[in-house]
C-alpha positions as CSV (number, residue, x, y, z in Angstrom):
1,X,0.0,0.0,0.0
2,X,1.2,3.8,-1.2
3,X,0.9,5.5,1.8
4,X,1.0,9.9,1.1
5,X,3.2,10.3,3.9
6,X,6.0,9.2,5.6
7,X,4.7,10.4,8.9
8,X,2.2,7.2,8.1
9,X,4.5,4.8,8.8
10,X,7.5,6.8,11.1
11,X,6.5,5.5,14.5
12,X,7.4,1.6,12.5
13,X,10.0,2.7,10.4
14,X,11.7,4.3,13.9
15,X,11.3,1.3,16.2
16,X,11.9,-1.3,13.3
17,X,15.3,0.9,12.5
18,X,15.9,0.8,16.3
19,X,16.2,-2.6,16.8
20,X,18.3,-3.7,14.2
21,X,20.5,-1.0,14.1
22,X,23.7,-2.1,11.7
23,X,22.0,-2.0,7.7
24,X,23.4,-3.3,4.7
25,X,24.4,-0.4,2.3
26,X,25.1,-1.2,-1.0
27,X,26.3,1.3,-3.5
28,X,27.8,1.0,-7.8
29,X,31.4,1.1,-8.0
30,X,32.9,3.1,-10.5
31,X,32.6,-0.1,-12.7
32,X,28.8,-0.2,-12.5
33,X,29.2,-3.6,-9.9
34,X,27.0,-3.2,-7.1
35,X,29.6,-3.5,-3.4
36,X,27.2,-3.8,0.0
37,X,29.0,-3.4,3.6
38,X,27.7,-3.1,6.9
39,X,27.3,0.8,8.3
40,X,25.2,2.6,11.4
41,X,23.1,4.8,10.2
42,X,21.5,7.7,12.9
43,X,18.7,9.0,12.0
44,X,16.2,12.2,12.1
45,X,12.4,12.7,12.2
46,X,11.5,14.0,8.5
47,X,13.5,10.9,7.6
48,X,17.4,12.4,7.0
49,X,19.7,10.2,8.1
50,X,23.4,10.3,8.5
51,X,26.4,8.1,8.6
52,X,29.5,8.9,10.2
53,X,31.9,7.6,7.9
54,X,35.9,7.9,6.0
55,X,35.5,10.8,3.9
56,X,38.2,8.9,2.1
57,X,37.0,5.4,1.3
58,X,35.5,3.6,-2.0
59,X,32.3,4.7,-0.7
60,X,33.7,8.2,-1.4
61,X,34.8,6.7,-5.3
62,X,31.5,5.3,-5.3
63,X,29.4,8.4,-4.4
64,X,31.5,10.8,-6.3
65,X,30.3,9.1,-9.5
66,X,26.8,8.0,-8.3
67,X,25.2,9.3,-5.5
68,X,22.6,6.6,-4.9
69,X,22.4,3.8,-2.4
70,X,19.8,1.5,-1.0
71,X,19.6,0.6,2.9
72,X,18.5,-2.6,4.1
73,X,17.5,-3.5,7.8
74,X,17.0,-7.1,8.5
75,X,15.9,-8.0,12.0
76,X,12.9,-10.5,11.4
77,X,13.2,-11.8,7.9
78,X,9.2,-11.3,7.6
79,X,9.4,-7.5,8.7
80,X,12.5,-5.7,6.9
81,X,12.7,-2.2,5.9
82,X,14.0,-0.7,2.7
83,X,15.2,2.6,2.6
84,X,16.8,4.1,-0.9
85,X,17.9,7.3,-0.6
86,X,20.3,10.3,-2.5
87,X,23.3,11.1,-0.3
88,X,25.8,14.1,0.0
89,X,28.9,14.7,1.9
90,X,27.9,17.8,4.5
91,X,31.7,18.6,4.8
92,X,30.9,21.7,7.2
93,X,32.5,22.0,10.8
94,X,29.0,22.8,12.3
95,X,27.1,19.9,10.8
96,X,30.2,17.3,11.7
97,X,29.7,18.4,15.3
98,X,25.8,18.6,15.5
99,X,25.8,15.1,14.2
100,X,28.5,14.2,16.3
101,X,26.9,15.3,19.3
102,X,23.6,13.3,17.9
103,X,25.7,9.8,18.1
104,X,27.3,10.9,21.4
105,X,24.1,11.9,23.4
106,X,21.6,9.0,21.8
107,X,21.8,6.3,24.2
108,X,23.3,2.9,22.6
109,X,23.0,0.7,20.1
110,X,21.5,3.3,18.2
111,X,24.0,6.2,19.8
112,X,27.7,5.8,20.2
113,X,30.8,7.6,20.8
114,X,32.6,8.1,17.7
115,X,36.0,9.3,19.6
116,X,37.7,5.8,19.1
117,X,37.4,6.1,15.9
118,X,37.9,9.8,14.7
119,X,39.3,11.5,17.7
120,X,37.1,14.8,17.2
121,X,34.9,16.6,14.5
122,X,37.6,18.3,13.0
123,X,39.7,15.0,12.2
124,X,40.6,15.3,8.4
125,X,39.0,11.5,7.8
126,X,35.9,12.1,9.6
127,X,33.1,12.0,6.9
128,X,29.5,13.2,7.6
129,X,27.2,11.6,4.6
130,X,23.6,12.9,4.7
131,X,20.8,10.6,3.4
132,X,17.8,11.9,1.8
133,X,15.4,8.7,1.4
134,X,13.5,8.6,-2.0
135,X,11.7,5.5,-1.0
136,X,11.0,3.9,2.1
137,X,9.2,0.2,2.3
138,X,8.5,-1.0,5.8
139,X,7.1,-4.6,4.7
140,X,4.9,-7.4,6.6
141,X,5.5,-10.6,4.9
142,X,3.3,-12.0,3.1
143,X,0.6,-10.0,2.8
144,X,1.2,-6.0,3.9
145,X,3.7,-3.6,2.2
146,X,3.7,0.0,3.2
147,X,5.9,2.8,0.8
148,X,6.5,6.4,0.5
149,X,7.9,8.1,-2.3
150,X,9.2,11.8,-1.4
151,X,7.4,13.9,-4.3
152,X,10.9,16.1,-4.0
153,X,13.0,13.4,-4.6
């Protein structure tokens, strides 16, 4: 079922999302080959997500050329969600440390401290990709599938 809102299914989408955590992420290589990995998406009510990520990494290669990827959360194999979305670095100081602060204060697994790995906000390696879904599916399996398209998208 189309659904004309995401605010339709966000109370699902948030407490499927929060209890699986980890997605699959699969982006096109420079190639056209398709190369999934495991990342930790946070995420915002509207939906924009972000991922706290090497700035400089194949997924960088990968985006530069296209900027495309598809999520997929798989907690109950009957109940996954499906999120594709357009990303874009957000490269600014103020953005690295709002987000920052976001993983920080949310308590775990869906919050962490990103220190171990980057140090601060202002480490040269510390990436700050923005997702901006195009198309969410929350599905029940067999018989129920809910989407949203964003009309700006």
């Amino acid at each position: 079922m189309e659904v004309a809102s995401f605010a339709e299914m966000e109370e699902e989408f948030f407490a499927r999302i929060a209890a699986v955590v980890w997605c699959n992420v699969a982006t096109q290589d420079t190639r056209g080959r398709i190369r999934s990995r495991i990342l930790h998406p946070i995420w915002e009510p509207g939906p924009v997500g972000w991922i706290a990520t090497r700035r400089h990494s194949f997924k960088t290669t990968h985006l530069d050329q296209h900027p495309y990827i598809s999520l997929a959360y798989v907690g109950d194999d009957a109940k996954p969600v499906y999120v594709d979305c357009r990303t874009e670095w957000d490269d600014s100081l103020e953005t690295k440390q709002r987000i920052w602060d976001l993983f920080f204060q949310t308590p775990p697994p869906l919050g962490y401290d990103p220190a171990p790995i980057f140090t601060s906000p202002d480490h040269p390696n510390f990436g700050m990709l923005k997702l901006i879904p195009w198309r969410v599916e929350v599905y029940n399996f067999p018989a129920e599938r809910f989407a949203w398209h964003n009309p700006a998208e």
